[in-house]
OpenMM code with the backbone's topology and positions (N, CA, C; nanometers):
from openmm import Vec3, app, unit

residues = "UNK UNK UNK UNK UNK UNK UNK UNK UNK UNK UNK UNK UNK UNK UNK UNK UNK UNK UNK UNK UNK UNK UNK UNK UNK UNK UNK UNK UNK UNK UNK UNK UNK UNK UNK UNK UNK UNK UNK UNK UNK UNK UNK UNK UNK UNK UNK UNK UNK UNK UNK UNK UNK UNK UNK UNK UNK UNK UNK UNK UNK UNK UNK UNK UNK UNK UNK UNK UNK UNK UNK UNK UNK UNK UNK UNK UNK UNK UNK UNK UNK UNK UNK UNK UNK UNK UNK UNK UNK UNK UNK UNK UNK UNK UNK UNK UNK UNK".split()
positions = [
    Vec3(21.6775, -8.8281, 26.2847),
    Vec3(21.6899, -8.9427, 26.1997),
    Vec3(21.8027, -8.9194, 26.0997),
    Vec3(21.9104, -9.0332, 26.1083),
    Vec3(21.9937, -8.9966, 25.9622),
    Vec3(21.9804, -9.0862, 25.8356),
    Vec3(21.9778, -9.0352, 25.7436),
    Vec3(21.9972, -9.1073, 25.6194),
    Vec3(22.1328, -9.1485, 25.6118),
    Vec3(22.1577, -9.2787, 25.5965),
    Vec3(22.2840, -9.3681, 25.5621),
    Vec3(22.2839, -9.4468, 25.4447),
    Vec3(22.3678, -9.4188, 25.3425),
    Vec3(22.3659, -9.4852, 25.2542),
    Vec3(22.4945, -9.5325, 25.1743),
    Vec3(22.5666, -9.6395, 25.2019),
    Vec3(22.6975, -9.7034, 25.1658),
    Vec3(22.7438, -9.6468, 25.2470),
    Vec3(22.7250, -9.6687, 25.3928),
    Vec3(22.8045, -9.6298, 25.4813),
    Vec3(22.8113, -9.4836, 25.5287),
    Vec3(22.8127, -9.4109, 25.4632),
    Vec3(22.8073, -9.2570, 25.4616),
    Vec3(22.6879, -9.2015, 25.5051),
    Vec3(22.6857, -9.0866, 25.5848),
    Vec3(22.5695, -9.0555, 25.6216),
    Vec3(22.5457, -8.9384, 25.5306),
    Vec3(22.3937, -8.9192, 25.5169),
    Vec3(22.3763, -8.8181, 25.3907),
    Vec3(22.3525, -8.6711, 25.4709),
    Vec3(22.4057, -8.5706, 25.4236),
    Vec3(22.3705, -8.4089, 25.4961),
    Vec3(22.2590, -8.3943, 25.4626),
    Vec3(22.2132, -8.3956, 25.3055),
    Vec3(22.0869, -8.3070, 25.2610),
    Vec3(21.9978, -8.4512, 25.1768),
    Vec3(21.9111, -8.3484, 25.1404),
    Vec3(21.8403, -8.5128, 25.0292),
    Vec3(21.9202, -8.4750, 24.9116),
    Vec3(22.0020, -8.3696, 24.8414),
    Vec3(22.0725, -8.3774, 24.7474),
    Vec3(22.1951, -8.5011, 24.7620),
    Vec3(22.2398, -8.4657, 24.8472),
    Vec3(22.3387, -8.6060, 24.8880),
    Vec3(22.3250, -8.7013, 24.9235),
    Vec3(22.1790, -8.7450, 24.9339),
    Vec3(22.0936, -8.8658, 24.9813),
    Vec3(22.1429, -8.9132, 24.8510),
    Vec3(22.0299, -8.8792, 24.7237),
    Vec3(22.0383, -8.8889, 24.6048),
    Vec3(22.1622, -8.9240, 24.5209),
    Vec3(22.2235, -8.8250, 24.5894),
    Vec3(22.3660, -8.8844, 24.4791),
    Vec3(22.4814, -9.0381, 24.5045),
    Vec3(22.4211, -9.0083, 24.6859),
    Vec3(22.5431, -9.1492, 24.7247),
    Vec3(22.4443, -9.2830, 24.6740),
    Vec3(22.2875, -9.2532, 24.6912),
    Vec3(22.2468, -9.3931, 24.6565),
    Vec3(22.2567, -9.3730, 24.4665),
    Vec3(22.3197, -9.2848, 24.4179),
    Vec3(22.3253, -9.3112, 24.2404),
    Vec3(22.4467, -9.3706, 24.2146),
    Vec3(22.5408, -9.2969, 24.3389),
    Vec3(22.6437, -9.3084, 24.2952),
    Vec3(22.6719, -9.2330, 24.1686),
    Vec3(22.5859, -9.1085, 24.1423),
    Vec3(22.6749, -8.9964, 24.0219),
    Vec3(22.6203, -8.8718, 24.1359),
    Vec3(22.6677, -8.7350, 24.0476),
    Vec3(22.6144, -8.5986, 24.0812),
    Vec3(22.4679, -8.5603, 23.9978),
    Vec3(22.3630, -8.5390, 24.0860),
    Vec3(22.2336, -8.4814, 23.9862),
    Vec3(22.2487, -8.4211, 23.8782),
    Vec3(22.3699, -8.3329, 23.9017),
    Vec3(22.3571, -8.2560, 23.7596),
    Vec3(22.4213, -8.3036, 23.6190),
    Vec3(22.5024, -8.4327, 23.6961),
    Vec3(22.5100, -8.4658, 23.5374),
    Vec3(22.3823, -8.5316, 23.4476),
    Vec3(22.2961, -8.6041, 23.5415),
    Vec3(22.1515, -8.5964, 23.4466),
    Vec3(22.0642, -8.4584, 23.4275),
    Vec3(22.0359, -8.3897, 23.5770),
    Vec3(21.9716, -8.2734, 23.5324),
    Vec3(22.0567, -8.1521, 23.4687),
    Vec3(22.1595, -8.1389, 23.4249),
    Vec3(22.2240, -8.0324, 23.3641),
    Vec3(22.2273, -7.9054, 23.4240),
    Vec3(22.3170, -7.7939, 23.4121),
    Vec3(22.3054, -7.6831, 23.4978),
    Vec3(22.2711, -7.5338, 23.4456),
    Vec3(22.1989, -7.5061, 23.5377),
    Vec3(22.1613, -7.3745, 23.4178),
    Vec3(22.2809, -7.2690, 23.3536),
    Vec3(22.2791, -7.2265, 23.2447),
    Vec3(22.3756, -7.1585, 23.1555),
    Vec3(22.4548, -7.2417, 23.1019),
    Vec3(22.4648, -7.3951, 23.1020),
    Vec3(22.5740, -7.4608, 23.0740),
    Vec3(22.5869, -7.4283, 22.8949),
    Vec3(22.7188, -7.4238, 22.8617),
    Vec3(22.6942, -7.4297, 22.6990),
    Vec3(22.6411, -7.4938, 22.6522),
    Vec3(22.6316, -7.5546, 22.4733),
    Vec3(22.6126, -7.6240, 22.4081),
    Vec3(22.7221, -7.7499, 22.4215),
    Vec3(22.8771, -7.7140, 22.4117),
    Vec3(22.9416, -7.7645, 22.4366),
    Vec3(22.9832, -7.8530, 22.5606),
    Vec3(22.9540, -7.8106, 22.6842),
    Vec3(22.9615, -7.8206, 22.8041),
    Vec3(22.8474, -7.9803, 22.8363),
    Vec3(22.7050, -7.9336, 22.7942),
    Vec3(22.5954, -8.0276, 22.7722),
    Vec3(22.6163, -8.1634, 22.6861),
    Vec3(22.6613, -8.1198, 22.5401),
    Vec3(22.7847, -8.2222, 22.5098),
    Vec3(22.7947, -8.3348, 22.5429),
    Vec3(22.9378, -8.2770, 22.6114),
    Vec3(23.0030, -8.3502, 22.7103),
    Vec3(22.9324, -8.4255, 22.8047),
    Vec3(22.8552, -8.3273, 22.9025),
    Vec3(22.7324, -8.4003, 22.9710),
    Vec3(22.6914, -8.5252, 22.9638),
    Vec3(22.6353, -8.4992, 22.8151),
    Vec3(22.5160, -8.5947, 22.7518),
    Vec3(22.6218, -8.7304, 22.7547),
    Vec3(22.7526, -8.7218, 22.6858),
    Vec3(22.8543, -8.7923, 22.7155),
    Vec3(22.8789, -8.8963, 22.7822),
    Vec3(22.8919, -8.8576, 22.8556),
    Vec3(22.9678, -8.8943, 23.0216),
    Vec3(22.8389, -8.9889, 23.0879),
    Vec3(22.7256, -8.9346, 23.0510),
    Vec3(22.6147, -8.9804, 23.0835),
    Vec3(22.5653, -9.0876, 22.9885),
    Vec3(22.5495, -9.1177, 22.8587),
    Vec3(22.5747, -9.2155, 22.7933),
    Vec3(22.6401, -9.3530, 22.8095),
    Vec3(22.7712, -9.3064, 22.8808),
    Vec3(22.8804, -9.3808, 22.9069),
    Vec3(22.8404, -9.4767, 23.0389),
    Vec3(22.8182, -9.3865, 23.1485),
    Vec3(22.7594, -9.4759, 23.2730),
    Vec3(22.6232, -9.5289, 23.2450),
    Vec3(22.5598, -9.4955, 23.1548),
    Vec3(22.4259, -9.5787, 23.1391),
    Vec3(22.4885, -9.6862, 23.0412),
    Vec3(22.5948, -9.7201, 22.9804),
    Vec3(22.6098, -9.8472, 22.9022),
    Vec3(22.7187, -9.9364, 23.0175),
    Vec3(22.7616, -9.8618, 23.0885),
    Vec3(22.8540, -9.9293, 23.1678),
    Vec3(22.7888, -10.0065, 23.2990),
    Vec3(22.6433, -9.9222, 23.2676),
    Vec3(22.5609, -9.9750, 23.4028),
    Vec3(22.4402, -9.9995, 23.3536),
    Vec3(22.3700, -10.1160, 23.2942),
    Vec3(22.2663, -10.1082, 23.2220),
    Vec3(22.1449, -10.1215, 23.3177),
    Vec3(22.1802, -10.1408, 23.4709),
    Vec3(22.0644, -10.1484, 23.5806),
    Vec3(22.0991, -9.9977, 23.6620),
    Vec3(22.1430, -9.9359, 23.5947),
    Vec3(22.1057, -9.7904, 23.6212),
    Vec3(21.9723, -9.7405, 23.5949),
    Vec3(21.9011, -9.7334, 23.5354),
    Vec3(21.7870, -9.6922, 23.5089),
    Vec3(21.6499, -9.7549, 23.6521),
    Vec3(21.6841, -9.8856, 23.6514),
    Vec3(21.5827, -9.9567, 23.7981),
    Vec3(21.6606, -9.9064, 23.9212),
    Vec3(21.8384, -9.9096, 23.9453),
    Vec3(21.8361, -9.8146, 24.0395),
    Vec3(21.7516, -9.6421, 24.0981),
    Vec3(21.7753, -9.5956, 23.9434),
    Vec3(21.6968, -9.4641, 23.9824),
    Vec3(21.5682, -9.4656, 24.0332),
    Vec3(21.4679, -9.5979, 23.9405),
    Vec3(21.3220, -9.6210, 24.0093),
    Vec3(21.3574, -9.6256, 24.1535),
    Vec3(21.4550, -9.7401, 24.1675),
    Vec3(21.4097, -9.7769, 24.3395),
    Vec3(21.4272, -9.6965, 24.3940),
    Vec3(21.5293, -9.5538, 24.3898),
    Vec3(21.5446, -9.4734, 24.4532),
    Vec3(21.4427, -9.3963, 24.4966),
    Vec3(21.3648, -9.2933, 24.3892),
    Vec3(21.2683, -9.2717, 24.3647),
    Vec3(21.1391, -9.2910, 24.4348),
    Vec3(21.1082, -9.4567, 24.4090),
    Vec3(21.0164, -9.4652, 24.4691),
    Vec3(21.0291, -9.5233, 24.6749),
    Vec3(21.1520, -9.5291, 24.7021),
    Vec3(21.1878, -9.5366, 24.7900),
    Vec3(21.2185, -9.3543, 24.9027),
    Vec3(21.1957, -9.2686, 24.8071),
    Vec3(21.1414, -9.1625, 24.8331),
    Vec3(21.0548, -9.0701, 24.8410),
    Vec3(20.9634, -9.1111, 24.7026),
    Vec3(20.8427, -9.0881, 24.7609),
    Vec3(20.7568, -9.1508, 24.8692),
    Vec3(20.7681, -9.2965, 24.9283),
    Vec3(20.7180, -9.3500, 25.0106),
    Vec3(20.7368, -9.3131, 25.1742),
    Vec3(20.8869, -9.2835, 25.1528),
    Vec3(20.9519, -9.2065, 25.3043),
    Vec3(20.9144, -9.0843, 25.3239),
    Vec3(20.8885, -9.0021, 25.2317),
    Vec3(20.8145, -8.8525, 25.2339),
    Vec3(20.6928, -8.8371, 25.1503),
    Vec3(20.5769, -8.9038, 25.1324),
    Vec3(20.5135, -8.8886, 25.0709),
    Vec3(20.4243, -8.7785, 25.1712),
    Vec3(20.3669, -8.8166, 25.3022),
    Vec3(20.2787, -8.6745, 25.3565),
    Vec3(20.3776, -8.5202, 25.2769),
    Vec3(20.5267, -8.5149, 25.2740),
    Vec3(20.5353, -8.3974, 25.2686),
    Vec3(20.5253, -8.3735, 25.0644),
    Vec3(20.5226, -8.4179, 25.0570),
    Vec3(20.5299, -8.4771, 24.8865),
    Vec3(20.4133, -8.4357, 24.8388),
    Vec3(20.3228, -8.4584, 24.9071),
    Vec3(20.1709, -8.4382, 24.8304),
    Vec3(20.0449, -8.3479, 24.9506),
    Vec3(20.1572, -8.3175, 25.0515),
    Vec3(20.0633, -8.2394, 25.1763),
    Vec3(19.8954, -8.3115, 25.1506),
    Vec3(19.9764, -8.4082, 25.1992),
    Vec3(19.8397, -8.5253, 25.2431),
    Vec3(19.7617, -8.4639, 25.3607),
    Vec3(19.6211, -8.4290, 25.4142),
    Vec3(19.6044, -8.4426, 25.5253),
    Vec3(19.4766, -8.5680, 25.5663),
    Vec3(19.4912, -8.6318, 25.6377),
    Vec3(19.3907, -8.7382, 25.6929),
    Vec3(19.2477, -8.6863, 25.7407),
    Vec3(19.1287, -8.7239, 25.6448),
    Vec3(19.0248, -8.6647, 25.6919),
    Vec3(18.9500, -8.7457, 25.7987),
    Vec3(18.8855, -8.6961, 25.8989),
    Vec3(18.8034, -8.7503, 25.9982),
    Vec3(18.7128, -8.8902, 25.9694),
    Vec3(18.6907, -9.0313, 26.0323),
    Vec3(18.6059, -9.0930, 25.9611),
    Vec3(18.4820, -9.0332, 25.9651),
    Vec3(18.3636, -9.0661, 25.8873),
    Vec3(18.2036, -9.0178, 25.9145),
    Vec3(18.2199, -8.9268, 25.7633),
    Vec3(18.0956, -8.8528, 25.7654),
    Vec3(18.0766, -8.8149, 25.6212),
    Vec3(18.1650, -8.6909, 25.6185),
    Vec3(18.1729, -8.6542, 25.4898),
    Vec3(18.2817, -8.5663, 25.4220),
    Vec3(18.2926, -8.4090, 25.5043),
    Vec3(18.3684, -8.3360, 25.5684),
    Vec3(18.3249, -8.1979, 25.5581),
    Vec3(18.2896, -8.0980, 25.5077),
    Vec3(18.1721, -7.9993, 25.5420),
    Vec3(18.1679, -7.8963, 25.4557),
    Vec3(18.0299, -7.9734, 25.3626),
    Vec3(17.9725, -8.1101, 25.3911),
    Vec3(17.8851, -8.1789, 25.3246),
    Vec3(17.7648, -8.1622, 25.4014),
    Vec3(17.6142, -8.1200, 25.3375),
    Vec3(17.5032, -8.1532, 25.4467),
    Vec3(17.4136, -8.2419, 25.3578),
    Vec3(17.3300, -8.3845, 25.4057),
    Vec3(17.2905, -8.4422, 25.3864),
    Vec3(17.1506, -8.4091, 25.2721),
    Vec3(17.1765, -8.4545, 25.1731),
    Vec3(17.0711, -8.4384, 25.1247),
    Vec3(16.9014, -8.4839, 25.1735),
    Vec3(16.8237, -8.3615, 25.1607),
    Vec3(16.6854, -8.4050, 25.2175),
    Vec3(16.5815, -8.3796, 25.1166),
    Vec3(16.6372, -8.3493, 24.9945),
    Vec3(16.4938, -8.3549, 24.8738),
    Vec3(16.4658, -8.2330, 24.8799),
    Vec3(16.3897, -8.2203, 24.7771),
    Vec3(16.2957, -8.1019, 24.7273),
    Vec3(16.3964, -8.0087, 24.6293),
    Vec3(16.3554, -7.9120, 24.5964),
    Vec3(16.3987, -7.8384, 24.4675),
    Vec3(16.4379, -7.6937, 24.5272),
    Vec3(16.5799, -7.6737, 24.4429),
    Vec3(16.6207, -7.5230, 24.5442),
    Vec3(16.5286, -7.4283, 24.4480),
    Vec3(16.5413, -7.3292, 24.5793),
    Vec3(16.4440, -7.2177, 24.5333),
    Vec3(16.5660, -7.0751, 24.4150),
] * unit.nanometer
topology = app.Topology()
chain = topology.addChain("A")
for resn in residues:
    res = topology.addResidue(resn, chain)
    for name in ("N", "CA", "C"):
        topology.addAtom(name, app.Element.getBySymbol(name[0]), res)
């Protein structure tokens, strides 16, 4: 299966992510060791495309939740239990444990 998004096909889900943001993750998630200065800037740059794009923020939802829905079994290692009563359950029959 490939992920395509604006045409481009995505390699990883990091690049899934970024072609449907249209930025790089790390300018929101920041990189480890970055300076004070460096972050800054960051914070910056990032400021800037959130006023230049004020439906940036519902893009990221749709993204988001357009990914947890496509991977949610691996997301939450769902497994589907059998119908009928619960496993590992035995029916209650009364009386008082000893």
């Amino acid at each position: 299966m490939q992920n395509i998004v604006a045409g481009r096909i995505a390699a990883s889900t990091t690049e899934f992510i970024e072609l449907a943001l249209g930025t790089p993750l790390d300018l929101w998630l920041g990189l480890e060791g970055e300076s004070e200065m460096e972050r800054a800037a960051r914070m910056d740059a990032a400021r800037d495309i959130l006023a230049d794009n004020p439906d940036f923020p519902d893009r990221v939802s749709q993204v988001a939740a357009q990914a947890i829905e496509a991977h949610a079994p691996e997301l939450f290692n769902v497994t589907l239990l059998s119908a009928g009563r619960p496993a590992g359950r035995r029916p209650y029959r009364g009386g008082v444990a000893a």
